[in-house]
N, C-alpha and C positions, 0 to 999 in steps of 0.2 A: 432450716437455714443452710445446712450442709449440703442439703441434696440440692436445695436452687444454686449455689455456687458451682456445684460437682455440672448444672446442666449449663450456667453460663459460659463455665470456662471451656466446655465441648463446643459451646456454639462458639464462642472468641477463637476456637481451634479450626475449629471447618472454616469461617468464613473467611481466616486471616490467608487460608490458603488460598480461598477461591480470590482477594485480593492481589497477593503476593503474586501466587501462582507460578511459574514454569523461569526463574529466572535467565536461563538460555533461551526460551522460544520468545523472552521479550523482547532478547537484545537482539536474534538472528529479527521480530516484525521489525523493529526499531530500523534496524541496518535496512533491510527491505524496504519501508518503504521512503528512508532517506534514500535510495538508490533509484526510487522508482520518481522522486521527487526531482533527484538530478537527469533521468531521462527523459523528462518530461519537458526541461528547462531546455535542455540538447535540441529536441525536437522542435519546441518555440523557436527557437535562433537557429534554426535551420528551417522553418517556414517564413520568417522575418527576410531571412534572408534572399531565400526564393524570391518571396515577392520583389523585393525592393530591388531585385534581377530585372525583375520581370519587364519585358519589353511589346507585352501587346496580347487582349484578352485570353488567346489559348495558351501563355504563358501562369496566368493568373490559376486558369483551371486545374493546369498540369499541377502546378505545386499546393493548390488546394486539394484534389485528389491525394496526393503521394504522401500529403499532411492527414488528411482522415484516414487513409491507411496505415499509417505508423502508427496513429491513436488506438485505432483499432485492434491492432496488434498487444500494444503496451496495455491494453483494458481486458485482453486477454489472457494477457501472461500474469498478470497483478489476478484477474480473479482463478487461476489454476494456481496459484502460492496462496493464495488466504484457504481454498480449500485443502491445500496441504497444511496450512496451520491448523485450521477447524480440525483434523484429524487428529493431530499432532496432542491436542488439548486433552 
């Protein structure tokens, strides 16, 4: 009876950590990817806005372009911080 208690409460010890975990590295993903949530929103209302410029098909392109490259960018930068988290862990 003592030993199964002695093995439950090790395991309630490991896993509460693997739960809990790194309380800094939550709140710097937390802050990250609300920031990556607000550059995202930035971007929309700045391709919105492009278009609604836009004054004749090679206008359309330009700001669909300049839009997939800012994505592109930002899906860059978001997976070079999650593997700095992965390491972090």
């Amino acid at each position: 009876m003592l030993k199964t208690f002695k093995v439950i409460t090790v395991i309630i010890l490991i896993s509460s950590s693997f739960i809990f975990g790194n309380p800094a590295l939550f709140k710097a993903k937390k802050e990250f990817i609300l920031n990556h949530i607000n550059k995202k929103i930035e971007l929309l209302n700045s391709f919105k806005s492009c278009v609604s410029n836009a004054t004749k098909q090679s206008d359309l392109k330009k700001c669909r372009q300049n839009h997939k490259a800012s994505i592109a960018k930002l899906k860059e930068e978001a997976r070079a911080k999650r593997e700095e988290f992965k390491s972090k862990k």
